[in-house]
N, C-alpha and C positions, 0 to 999 in steps of 0.2 A: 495787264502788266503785273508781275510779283512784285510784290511792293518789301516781301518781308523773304529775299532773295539765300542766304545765309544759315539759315536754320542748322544746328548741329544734329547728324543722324543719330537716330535711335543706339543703333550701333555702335556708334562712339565712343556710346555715356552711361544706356540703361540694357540693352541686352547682348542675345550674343546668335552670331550663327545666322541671321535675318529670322529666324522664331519670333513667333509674334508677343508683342509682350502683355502677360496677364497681371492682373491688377485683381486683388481681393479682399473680404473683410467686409463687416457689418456695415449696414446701415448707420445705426448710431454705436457711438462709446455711448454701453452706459453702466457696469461697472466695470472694478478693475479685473473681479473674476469674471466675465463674461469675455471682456479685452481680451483678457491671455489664454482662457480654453481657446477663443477660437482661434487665434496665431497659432498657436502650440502645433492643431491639427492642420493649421493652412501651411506651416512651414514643412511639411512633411511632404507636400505638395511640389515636386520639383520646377513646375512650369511657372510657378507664381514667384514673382520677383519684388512686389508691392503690398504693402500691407495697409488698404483704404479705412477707415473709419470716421465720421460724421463727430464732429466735439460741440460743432454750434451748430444748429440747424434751423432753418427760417422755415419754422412751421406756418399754416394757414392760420390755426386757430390760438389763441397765447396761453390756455390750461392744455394743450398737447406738449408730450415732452420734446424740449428743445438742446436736447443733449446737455452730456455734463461738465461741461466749461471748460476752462482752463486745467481744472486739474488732471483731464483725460489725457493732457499731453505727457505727462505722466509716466501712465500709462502706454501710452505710443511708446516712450522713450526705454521703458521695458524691455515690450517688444523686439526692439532692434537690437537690443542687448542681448536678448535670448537667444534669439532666431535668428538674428543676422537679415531679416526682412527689409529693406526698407521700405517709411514710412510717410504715409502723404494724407492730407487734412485740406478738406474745405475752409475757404477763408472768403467773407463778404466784407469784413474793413480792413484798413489800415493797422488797428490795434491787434486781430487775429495774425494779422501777418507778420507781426512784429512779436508775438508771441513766439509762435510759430518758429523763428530764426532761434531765437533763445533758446527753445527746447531741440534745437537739433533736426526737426522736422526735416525730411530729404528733400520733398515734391508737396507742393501746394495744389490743391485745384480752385477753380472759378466755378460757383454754381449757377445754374441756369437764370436761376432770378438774378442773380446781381450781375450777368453778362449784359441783361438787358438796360441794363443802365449804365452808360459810360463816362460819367462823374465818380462813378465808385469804382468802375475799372481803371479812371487815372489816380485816381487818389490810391486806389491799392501798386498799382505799376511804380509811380512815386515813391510808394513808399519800400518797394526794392529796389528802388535803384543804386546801381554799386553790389551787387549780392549777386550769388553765382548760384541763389535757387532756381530748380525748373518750375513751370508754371503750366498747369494744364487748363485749358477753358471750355467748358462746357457751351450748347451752343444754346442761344436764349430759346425762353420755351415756345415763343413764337416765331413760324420756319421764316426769318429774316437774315439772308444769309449777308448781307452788307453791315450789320450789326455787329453781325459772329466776326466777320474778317476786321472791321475794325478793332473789336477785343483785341485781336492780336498786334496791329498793328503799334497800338497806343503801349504792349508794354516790349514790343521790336523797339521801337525809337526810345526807349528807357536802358536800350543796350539788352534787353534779353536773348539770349538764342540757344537757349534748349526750353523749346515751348510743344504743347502736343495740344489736339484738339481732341473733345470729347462728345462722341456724336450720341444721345440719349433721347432721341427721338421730337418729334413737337406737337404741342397743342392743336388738336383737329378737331373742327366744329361739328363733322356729322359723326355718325355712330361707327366706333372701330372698332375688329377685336384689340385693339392692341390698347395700351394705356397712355402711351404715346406714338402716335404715326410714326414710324424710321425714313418718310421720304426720303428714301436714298438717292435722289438727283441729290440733294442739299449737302451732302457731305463730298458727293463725288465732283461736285462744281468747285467745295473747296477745294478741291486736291487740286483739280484744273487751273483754278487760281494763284494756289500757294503749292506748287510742284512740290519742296523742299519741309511739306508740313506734316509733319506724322500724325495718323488720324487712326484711336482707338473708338469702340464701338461699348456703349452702357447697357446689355442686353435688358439687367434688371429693369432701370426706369421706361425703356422701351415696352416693353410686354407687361409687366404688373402681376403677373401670373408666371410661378415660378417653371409649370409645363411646357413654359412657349420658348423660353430659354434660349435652347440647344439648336433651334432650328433658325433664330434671328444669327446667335453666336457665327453659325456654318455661314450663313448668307452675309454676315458682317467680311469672315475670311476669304471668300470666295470673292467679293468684292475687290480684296485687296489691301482693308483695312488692315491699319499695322499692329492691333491687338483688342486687349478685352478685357473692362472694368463690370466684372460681377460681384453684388454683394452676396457677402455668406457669414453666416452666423451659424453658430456651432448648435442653438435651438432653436431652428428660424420661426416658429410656430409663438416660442414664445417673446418675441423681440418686441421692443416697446415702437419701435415704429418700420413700413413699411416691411408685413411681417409674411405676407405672399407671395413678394417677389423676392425672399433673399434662400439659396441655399445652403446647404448642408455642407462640413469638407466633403462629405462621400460621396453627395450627389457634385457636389464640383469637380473632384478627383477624377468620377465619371464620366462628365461631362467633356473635360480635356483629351479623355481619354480616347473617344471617339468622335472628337474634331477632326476632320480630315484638312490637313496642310497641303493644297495645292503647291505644283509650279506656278510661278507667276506667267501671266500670258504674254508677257514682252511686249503687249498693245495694249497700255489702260486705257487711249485716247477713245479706242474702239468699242471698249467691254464699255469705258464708260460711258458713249452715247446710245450705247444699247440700251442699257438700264436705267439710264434718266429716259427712256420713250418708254419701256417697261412700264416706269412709276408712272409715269401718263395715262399709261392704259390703266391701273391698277386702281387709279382715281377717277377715272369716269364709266368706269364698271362701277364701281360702287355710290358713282350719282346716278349712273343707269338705274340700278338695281332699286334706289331712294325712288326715282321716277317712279319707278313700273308699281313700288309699292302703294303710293300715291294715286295711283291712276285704280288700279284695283281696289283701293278704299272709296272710291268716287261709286265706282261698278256697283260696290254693295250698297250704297245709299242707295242706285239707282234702282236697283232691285227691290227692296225696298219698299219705294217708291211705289216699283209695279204691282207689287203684293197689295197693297193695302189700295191702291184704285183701279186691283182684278184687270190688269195691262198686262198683254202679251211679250213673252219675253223677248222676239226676234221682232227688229222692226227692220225691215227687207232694204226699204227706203233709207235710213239711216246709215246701214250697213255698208251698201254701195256708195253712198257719200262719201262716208271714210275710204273706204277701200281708190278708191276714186281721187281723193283730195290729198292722200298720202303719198298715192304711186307718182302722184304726179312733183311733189312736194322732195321726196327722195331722190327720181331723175334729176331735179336741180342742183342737189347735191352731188349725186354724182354715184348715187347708191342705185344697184340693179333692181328692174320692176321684178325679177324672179325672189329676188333676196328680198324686199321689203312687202312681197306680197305673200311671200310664206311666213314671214315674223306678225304680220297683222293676222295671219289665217293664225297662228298660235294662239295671239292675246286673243283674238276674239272667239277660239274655242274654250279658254278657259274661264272669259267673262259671261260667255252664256253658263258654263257648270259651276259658274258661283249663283246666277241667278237662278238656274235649276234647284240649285239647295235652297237658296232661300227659299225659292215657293213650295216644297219639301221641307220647311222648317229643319232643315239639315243643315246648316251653316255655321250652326256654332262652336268654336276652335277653329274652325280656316283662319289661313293667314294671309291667302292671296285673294286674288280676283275672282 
């Protein structure tokens, strides 16, 4: 059931045309020159309507820099004076937010870490209440999507209703390329939940790698999402934090430039139960692949093993056990004797030409079985 039914459309308030709306700007403010080269070059940018930058920032370590305070607002407030941009800032308390309103700030956001806690999301909702800012919230960084919709809800019943969500991908315990998983069921189950919720995509904190970019960005729009928060810094190279994932105006210029805007498919319900079973597969290919690597690190022991008490590398008997103990094991499942008897003929050709190397002292650098 929508709990938070109302929502004001994007279209309403922040863009135009259903264009999806881009959000840009450094990672941190951290000075004033850094601030306004890169507005300067992002305003130049017609697709970008938002002018993002970091003023407090909840670093890990407390000698990393943690942006530079208050006075960055500043600065922001500059900006919109120049540019005409406006301007939106992360806020983790009550005191930022209240900052924030003073200096004219347009749009707030919620960062991941303080979604995760919702003692600090009412006290911050609290403390807008009565105020006609929008409020955007990041979803916490672990994938808990009842978490993320409560965020919303707690600053819905504060009377908000220009809110957007910010989908930045979440903490995942096996090995990703990415630096945040984009489990994109998680955002699309939002949508299913809160129809009336407009849902931007953080390609930057998603990827971590400013190459990987373009290609989440696409699959963010393709999706449906209603736009896209990239940081860019005008020397991303030399930024004092998070200095790999932010671009350049020209690579952002670029970027936009060869985003392809679909028609929308008039079936999200469709596209999106496709793509949350997608991300199913996407994630047990990648435990598969954890297995098999697993299993092949065993192979090599075993090898090993033979090398050193002069043991033949085929053991016949063994062999047909498995072969044996699988096909039969697969049938129950419901997997064909053709299909599970050519995928063991694979592993087990490639576990004997790991043991081959071994006893050829040839193994070193392999990475499989």
């Amino acid at each position: 059931m929508n709990s938070i039914p109302d929502i004001i459309p994007l279209n309403e308030w922040l863009t135009d045309n259903g264009r999806p709306l881009i959000i840009a700007g450094p990672c941190s403010a951290e000075t004033e020159d850094q601030v306004m080269l890169t507005a300067r070059q992002i305003s130049a940018i017609p697709e970008v309507k938002v002018f993002r930058a970091g003023i407090w920032k909840p670093r890990t370590r407390p000698r990393d820099f943690e942006g530079a305070g208050e006075k960055g607002l500043k600065w922001l407030h500059q900006v919109k004076q120049e540019t005409g941009l406006l301007t939106c800032v992360e806020v983790a308390k009550p005191q930022h937010a209240e900052a924030c309103l003073k200096a004219g700030i347009d749009i707030l956001w919620i960062g991941a870490r303080t979604t995760v806690n919702p003692f600090y999301i009412q006290e911050i909702a609290d403390a807008l209440t009565g105020t006609d800012i929008p409020v955007m919230i990041k979803n916490p960084v672990h994938p808990d999507l009842k978490l993320w919709m409560g965020a919303f809800e707690r600053f819905y019943n504060t009377g908000k209703r220009k809110l957007i969500a910010i989908h930045r991908g979440f903490y995942f315990f096996n090995k990703s390329e990415y630096r945040n998983a984009p489990m994109w069921e998680i955002p699309i189950e939002l949508k299913r939940q809160f129809p009336s919720l407009p849902i931007i995509t953080d390609p930057s904190h998603i990827c971590g790698k400013r190459e990987m970019i373009f290609a989440v960005s696409q699959k963010a729009i393709d999706l449906e999402m209603d736009g896209l928060m990239i940081e860019t810094h005008y020397n991303p190279d030399k930024a004092l934090t998070d200095a790999r994932q932010q671009l350049s105006p020209i690579q952002l210029h670029e970027l936009l430039a060869q985003l392809v805007i679909r028609e929308k498919t008039g079936n999200i319900e469709i596209q999106s139960k496709l793509d949350q079973l997608r991300c199913e597969i996407d994630k047990l290919d990648a435990e598969m692949i954890e297995v098999l690597s697993k299993r092949f690190g065993i192979v090599r022991e075993i090898g090993h093993y033979k090398k050193e008490n002069n043991i033949t590398i085929l053991q016949q008997k063994r062999w047909d056990y498995v072969l044996n103990d699988r096909t039969g094991a697969a049938a129950r499942e419901g997997i064909t004797t053709d299909f599970i008897n050519h995928l063991l003929e694979l592993i087990h050709d490639e576990s004997i030409q790991i043991q081959t190397d071994i006893m050829n002292k040839r193994s070193i650098g392999k990475s499989n079985e």
